[in-house]
N, C-alpha and C positions, 0 to 999 in steps of 0.2 A: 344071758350074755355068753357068748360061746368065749374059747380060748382065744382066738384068734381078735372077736372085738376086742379084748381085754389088753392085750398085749397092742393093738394100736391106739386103744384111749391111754394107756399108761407111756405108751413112746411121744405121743402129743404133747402131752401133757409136759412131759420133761421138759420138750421140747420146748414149749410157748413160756416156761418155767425159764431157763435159760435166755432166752430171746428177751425177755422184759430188765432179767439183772445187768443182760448186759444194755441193753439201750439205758437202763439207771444208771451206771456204770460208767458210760459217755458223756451224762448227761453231766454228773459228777465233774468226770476230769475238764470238761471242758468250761465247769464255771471256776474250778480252781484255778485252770491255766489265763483262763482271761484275769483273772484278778493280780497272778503273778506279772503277766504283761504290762498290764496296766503302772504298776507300781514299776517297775523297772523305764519305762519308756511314756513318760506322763506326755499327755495333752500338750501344755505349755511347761516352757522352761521354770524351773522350780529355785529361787532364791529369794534370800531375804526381800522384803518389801519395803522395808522403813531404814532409811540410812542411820548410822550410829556418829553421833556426835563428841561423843566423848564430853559431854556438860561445857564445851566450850561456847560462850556468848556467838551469835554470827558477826556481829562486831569488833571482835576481839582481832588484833591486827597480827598478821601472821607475820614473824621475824624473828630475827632470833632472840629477843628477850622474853618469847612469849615461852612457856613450858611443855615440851610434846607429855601430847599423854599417848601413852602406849595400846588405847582402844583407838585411837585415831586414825585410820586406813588412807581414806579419802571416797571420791564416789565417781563412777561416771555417769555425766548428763548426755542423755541422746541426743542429737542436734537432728537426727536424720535416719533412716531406712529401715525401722521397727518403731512403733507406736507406741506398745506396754511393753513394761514400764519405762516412765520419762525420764526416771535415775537411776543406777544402780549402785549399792554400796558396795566396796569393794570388802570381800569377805576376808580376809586376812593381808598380809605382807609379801605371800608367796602363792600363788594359782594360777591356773589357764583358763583359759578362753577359747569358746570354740562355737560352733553351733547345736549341741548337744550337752545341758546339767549329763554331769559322769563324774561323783566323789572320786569313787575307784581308779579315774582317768586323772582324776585333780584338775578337772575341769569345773571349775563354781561358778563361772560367768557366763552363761549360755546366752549367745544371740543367733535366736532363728529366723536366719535370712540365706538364702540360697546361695551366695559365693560366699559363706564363711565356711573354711575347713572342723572336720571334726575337733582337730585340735592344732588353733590357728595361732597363736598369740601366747605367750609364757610373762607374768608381770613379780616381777623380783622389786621389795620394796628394803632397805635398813632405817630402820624406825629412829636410830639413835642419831644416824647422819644427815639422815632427810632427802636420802635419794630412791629414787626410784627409777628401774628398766624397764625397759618392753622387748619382749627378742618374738622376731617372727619365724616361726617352726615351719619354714618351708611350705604355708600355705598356698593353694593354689593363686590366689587371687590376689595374694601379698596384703599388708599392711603399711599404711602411711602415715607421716605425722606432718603436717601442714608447718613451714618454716616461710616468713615472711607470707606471700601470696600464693605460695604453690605447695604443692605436697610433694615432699620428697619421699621414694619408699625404701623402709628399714631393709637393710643385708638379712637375707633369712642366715638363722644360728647366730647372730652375735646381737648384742645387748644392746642397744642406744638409751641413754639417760633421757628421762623425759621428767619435764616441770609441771607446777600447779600452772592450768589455764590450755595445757599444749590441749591441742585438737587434734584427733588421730582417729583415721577410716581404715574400718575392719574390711577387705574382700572390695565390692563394687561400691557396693550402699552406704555400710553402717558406718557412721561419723558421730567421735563422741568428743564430748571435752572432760577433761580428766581434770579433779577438784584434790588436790592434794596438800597436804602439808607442809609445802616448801615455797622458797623462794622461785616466781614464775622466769623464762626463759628470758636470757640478759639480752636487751635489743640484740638486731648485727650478730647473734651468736649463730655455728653454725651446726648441723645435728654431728658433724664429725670432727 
């Protein structure tokens, strides 16, 4: 083999040497990257599945001589415009709501449905007094709480007190009723 084969089977060779680590290389990065995707931006919205009751009977009549217990949230029932899930428990006292699960965002109540804002809805509860808010963040599509026959829609940035039983549509679609711990909306009252 003269000088000159030698010197191109050994530049080849580098060559084809190179070429393979780095297609490994790629092949690497891009199963780690999908896995990191994956995990950041799941498939379906990511929350609790099974409501928490706090051991209270479902019989147990809500008033005030009954005892809050302080795991007691409430839950919302879909009525309307997403399928899964039929409930949702509501994961603490204080969270948002949006169209994308985002801890980092404090968004825990994900409903994906096309006119819900990334971050649509702010629900503020006091466990000790038994009230609970809703403030609409200025979503595009707004938020409504149904008062007598019609839906009135919430002032985006300011709070409205909402009761166990109100009915309230996220954006176009979603309409839920909210199962709460308090006394439900007094006849004739008005949301302002």
């Amino acid at each position: 083999m003269s000088l000159t084969d030698q010197i191109i089977w050994t530049v080849s060779t580098a060559l084809a040497t190179v070429a393979v680590l780095q297609i490994l290389h790629i092949l690497w990065l891009g199963l780690t990257i999908s896995k990191t995707r994956m995990s950041r931006h799941p498939n379906k919205p990511i929350m609790p599945t099974t409501p928490h009751d706090g051991g209270r009977p479902a019989n147990q009549p809500d008033d005030a001589s009954s005892t809050p217990n302080d795991n007691i949230v409430g839950k919302m029932v879909i009525l309307r415009g997403i399928t899964n899930p039929s409930e949702i428990p509501l994961p603490s006292d204080e969270f948002g709501i949006g169209r994308f699960y985002s801890p980092e965002s404090t968004i825990l109540v994900a409903l994906d449905e096309r006119s819900i804002s990334r971050r649509h809805a702010i629900f503020v509860g006091d466990t000790p007094t038994r009230e609970y808010y809703l403030t609409d963040t200025h979503s595009s599509y707004g938020t409504h709480i149904q008062i007598g026959n019609r839906f009135e829609p919430l002032t985006p940035g300011k709070g409205q007190r909402i009761y166990n039983e109100d009915v309230v549509q996220f954006g176009n679609l979603v309409t839920v009723r909210f199962i709460l711990p308090c006394q439900t909306r007094p006849s004739g009252s008005k949301m302002y």
